[in-house]
N, C-alpha and C positions, 0 to 999 in steps of 0.2 A: 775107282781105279783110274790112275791116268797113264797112257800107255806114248811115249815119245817115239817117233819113226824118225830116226835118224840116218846116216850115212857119211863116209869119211870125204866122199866128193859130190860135184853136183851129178845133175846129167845119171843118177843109178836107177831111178825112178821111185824116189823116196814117196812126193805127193799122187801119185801115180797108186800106192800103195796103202796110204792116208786116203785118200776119196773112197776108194774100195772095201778097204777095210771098214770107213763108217757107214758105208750102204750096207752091208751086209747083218753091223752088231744090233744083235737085237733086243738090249737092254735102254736106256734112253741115254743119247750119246750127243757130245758136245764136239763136233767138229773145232779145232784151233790153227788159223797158219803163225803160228810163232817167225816163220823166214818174213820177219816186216822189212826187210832191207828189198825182196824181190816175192812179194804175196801170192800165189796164184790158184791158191788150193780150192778160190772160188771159181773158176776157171772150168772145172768138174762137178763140185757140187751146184752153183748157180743157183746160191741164196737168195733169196728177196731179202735186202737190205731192210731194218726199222727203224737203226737211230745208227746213229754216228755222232761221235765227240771227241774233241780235240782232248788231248794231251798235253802237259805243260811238265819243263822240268825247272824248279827253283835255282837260282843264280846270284850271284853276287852283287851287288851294286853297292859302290863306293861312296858316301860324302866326303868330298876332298876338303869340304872347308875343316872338318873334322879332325880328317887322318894328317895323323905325323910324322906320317914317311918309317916309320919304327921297324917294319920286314918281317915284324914277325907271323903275317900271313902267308908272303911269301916266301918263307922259309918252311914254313909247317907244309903247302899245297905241292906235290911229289908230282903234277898233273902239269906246274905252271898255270892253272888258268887266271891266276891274281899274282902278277909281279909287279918289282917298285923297277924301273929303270932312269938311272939320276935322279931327277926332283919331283918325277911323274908316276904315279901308279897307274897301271892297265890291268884292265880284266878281259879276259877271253872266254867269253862262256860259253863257246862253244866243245872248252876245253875241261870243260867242272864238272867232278862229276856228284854235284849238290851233296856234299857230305857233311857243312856246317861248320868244319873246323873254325876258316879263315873267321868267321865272323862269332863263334865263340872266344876265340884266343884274342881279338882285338883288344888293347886295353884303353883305347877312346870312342866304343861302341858306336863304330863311324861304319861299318860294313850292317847291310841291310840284305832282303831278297826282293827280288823281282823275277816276275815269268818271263818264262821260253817257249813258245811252239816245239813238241818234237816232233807228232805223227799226230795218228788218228787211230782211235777204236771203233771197227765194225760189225755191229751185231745184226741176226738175223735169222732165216730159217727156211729149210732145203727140205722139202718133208716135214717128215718127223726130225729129221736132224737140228741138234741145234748148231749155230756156227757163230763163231769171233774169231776174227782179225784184226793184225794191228801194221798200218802200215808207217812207215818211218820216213819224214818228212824228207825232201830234195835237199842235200847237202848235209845232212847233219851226220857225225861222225861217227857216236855210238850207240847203238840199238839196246842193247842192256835195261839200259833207262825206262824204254816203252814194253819191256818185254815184261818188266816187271811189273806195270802198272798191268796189262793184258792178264800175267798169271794172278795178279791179286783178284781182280774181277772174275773168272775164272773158277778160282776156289770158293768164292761168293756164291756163281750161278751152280755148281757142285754142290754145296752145302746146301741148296734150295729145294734141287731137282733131285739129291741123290745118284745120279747118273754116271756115267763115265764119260771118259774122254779121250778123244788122241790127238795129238798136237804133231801137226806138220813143222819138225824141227828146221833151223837152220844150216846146209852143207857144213863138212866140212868139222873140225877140232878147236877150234878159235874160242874165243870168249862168248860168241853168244850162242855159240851150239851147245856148251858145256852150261851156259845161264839156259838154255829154255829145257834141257835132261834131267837137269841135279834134283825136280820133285816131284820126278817121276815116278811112279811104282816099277814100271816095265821100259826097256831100249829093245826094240825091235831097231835091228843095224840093216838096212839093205844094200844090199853090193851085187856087182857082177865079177862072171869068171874070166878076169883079162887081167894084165898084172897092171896096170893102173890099178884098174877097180881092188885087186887083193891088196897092193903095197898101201892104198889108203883107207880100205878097212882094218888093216894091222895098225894103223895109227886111231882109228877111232875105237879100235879096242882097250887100245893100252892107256887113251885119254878117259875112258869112262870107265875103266876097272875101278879105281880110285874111288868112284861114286858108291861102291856095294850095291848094286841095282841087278835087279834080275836083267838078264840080256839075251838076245838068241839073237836066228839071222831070219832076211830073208834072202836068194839069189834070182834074182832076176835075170834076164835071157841067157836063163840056162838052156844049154847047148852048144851056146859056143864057149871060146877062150879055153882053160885047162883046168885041173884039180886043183891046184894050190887053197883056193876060197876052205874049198869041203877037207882036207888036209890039214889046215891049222884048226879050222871048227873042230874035226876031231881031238888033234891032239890038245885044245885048248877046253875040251869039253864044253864048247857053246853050241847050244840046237839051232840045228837050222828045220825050221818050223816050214817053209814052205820053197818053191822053186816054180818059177813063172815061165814057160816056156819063150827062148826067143823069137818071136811070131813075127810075121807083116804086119798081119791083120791089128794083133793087139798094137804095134807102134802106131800105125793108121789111126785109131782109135784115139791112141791117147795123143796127137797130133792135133785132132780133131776138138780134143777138150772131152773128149767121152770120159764115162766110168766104166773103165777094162770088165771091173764084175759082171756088166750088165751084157756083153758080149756073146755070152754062151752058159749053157747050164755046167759047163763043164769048170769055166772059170768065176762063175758063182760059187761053186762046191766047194774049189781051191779056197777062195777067200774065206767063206763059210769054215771051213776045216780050220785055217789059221786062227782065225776067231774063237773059235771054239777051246783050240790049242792054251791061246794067252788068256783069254779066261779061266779054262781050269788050271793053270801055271799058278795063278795068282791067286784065286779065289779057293781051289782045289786042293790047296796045300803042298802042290807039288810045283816047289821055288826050285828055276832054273839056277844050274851051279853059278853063274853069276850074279 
């Protein structure tokens, strides 16, 4: 089972809830920060790194003694990363997103590939936990790319261990929060009660309906802000599985780099309960309405 902790903005305390949640599951569990643009989810769990390896994403590279200036790559590529300007072809590869066309449709088989640096994958182990991250190299434009090579390896260490997963999604409704959800079993959405926090889980609702995926909530520093959050969960029949009060102590904590669960027996129990909740959801037969 792999269970994605998402949110419609940053700052709701998504990995906050991803660290906790994998301390607590007691099945064998594969910690993921999929946020490679801004990684931190080691930050709480405090893996002992094993290996690390770079990432490449394939590119285009021209032979001009070849090419005939003919356009028709740069007419097929929707991205621009291979255009002809005047008597000159340029490739921008930081603009490709290595799909193969340009240099299938060539008809002077003058387009070749060549690597790119995007990021890095980080494997390791926090406990019993297992943990991968991927972080995404300084300046590079889209994360998607590494996100998939991450999820591929992923379903690898899955299919070995049998195990589960939760992957610390990326903020927000964008292309790569919707690329690291879509092969999920479970979206656990965490938000707060403030109308920021409601106005932008109403958009991360209505971006992963489309998915068919089970979903609930969690509300984080409940107590403050208003009903609105618990008011559309109702009428929208999505559970809200758990509610974290809004503490000092816990913000301290997780300021600090702590795992909140570890705080008290009380907020062990919470997370424990949550735990327990998306497993029998999933496992249990009882699929949440979304």
């Amino acid at each position: 089972m792999i269970i994605s902790i998402a949110s419609g903005k940053g700052g709701t305390g998504k990995t906050m809830v991803s660290a906790s949640l994998a301390s607590v599951w007691e099945r064998p569990m594969t910690a993921v920060d999929l946020d490679v643009e801004e990684p931190n989810l080691h930050i709480f769990l405090k893996p002992e790194i094993i290996s690390e390896e770079k990432v490449y994403l394939e590119v285009p590279q021209v032979d001009e003694s070849r090419c005939n200036l003919c356009r028709k790559c740069s007419d097929l590529c929707q991205f621009k990363a291979i255009n002809v300007m005047g008597s000159t072809l340029l490739t921008f590869p930081e603009m490709c997103h290595a799909c193969g066309g340009c240099m299938a449709i060539c008809p002077e088989e003058a387009i070749s590939w060549e690597r790119r640096e995007i990021g890095t994958i980080s494997q390791g182990k926090s406990g019993r936990i297992d943990f991968l991250m991927g972080s995404l190299r300084v300046g590079e434009a889209m994360s998607p790319p590494l996100m998939r090579v991450v999820k591929t390896k992923l379903a690898k260490d899955l299919d070995r261990s049998g195990g589960d997963a939760i992957i610390d999604a990326p903020p927000g409704v964008s292309c790569p929060a919707v690329s690291a959800v879509m092969d999920s079993d479970y979206i656990l959405l965490v938000t707060e009660p403030t109308p920021f926090g409601f106005h932008d889980f109403k958009l991360a609702v209505e971006a992963f309906t489309p998915l068919k995926k089970s979903m609930a909530t969690v509300i984080n520093r409940s107590g403050m802000g208003d009903e609105g959050v618990r008011k559309f969960c109702k009428e929208r029949n999505i559970p809200i599985l758990a509610e974290i009060p809004f503490d000092r102590d816990i913000a301290g904590a997780y300021s600090r780099g702590k795992v909140v669960a570890d705080l008290s027996w009380e907020l062990k129990s919470l997370f424990s309960a949550l735990a327990g909740s998306i497993y029998e959801r999933n496992i249990g037969g009882q699929k949440c309405a979304r």
